[in-house]
C-alpha positions in Angstrom: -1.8 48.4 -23.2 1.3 48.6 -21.1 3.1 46.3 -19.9 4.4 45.6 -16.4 8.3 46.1 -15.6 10.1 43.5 -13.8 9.4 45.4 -10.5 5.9 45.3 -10.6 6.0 42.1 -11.6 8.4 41.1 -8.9 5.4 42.8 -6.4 2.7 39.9 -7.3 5.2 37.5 -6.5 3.8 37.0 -2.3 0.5 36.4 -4.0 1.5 33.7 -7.0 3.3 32.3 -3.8 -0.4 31.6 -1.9 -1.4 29.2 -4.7 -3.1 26.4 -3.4 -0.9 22.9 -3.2 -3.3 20.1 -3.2 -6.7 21.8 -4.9 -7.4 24.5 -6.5 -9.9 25.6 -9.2 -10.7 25.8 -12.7 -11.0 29.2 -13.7 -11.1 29.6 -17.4 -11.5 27.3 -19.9 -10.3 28.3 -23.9 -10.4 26.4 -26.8 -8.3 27.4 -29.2 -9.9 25.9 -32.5 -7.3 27.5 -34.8 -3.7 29.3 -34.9 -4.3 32.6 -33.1 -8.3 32.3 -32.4 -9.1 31.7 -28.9 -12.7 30.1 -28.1 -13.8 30.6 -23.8 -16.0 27.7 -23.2 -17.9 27.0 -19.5 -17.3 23.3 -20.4 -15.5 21.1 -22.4 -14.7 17.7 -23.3 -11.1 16.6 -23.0 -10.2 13.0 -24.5 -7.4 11.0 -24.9 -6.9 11.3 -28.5 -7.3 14.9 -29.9 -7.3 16.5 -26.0 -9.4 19.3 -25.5 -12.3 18.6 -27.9 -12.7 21.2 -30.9 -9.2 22.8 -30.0 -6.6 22.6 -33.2 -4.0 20.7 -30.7 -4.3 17.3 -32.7 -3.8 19.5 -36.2 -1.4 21.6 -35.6 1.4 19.4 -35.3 5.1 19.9 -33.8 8.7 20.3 -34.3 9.8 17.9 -31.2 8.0 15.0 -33.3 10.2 13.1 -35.6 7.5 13.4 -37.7 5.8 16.6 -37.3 2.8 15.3 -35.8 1.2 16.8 -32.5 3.3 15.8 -29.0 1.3 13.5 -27.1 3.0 15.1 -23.6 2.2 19.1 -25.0 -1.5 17.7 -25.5 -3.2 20.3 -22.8 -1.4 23.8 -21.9 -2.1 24.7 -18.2 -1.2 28.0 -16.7 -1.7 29.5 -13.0 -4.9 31.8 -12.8 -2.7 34.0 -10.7 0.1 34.2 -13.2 -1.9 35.3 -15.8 -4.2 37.7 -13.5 -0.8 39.0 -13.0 1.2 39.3 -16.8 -2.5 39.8 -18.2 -3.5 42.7 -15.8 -7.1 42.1 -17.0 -9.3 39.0 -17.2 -10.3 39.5 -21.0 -7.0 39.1 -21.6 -5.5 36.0 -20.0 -6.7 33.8 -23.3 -3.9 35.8 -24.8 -1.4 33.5 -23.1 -2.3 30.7 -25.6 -2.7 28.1 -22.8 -6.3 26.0 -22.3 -6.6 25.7 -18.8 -6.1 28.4 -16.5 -6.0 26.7 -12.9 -5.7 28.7 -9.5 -2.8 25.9 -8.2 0.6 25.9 -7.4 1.8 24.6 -10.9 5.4 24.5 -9.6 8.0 20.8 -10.4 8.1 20.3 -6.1 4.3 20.5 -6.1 3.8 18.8 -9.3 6.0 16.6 -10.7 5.9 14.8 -13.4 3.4 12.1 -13.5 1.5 13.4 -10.8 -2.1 13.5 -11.8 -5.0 15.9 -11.7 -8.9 15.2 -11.6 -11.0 17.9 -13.2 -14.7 17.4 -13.4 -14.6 13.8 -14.3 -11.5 13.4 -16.0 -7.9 13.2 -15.3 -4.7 14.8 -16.7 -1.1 13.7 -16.0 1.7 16.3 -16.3 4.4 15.4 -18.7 8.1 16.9 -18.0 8.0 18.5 -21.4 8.9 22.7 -20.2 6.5 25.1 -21.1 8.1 28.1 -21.7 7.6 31.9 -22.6 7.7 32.0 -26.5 8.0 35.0 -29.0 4.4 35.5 -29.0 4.2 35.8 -25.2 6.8 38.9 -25.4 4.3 40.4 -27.6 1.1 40.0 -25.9 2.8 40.7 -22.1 6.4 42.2 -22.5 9.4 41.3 -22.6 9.9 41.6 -18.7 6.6 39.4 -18.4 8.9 36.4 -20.6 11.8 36.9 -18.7 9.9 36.5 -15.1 8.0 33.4 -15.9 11.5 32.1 -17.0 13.7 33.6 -14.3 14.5 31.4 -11.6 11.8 31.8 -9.4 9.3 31.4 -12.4 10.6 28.4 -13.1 10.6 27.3 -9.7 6.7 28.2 -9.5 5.9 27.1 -13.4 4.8 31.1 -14.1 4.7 30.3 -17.6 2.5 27.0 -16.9 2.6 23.0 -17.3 2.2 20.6 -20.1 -0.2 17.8 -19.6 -1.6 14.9 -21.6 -5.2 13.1 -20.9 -4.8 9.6 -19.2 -9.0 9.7 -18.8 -11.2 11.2 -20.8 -14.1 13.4 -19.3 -16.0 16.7 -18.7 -14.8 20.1 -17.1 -16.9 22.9 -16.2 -15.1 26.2 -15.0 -15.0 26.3 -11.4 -14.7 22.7 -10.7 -12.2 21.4 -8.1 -9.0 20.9 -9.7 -7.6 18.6 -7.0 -3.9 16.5 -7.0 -3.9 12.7 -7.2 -1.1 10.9 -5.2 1.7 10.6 -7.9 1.3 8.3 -10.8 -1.6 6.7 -9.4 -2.7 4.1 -12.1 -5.6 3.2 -10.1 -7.4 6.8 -11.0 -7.5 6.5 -14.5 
């Protein structure tokens, strides 16, 4: 498949732009229960020890841990459904980007800070301030032009590449459930 150029990504950028600000939806859910195997699910159980239940997050470890054990603020991988519609260019293929959630919401730091919660289904995430960015396996799947847009300015002001987020309380999410923004750091939802 071809990738887009920097142009035609440029074009999608008025529609990334309508994301919704304070709800959105769940649009794909994708377990990803080993290194390279991805696993869409209609539901799925996120909890606040091993994050999305099944998915190899809790095994797989990390080099930002002093220890090499998973990072408790890289927990779930969230990515605009828009942003992948766009590097993707077909649905079958946003899984490819290696995130788990794959929200239709302005994922950008002004409408999302840090801290600033999320409910989905009955649970609730909180995004961390670890950056999520483009990696050599995202030039692979979507281009090189596809990496350097979701980490060009505007990408970064928008979070094209996606969020990090950990699990504050546990719950279930079905694709298509409201996806909708808690006031920031409120304790009292979870």
């Amino acid at each position: 498949m071809d990738h887009l150029s920097m142009k035609q990504l440029q074009a999608g950028l008025d529609e990334l732009r309508k994301s919704p600000h304070d709800a959105g939806a769940l649009k794909l859910i994708v377990c990803r229960p080993s290194i390279g195997a991805r696993k869409i699910q209609d539901s799925a159980e996120l909890d606040i020890a091993v994050g999305l239940v099944g998915d190899s997050w809790a095994t797989r470890g990390s080099s930002m841990t002093a220890d090499g054990s998973s990072h408790p603020d890289m927990q779930i991988n969230i990515m605009n459904s828009r942003a992948a519609a766009l590097v993707a260019q077909h649905p079958e293929r946003w899984a490819e980007a290696g995130d788990q959630l794959y929200i239709d919401m302005n994922l950008g730091p002004a409408n999302l800070p840090p801290r600033t919660r999320l409910e989905i289904g009955s649970a609730i995430l909180e995004v961390t301030d670890i950056p999520h960015t483009g990696c050599h396996k995202f030039i692979a799947r979507f281009g090189r032009d596809a990496a350097k847009f979701v980490n060009s300015p505007v990408g970064r002001e928008l979070n094209l590449r996606g969020i990090n987020a950990r699990v504050v309380k546990p719950g279930v999410i079905r694709t298509g459930d409201l996806v909708k923004k808690c006031l920031h750091g409120d304790k009292s939802k979870g």
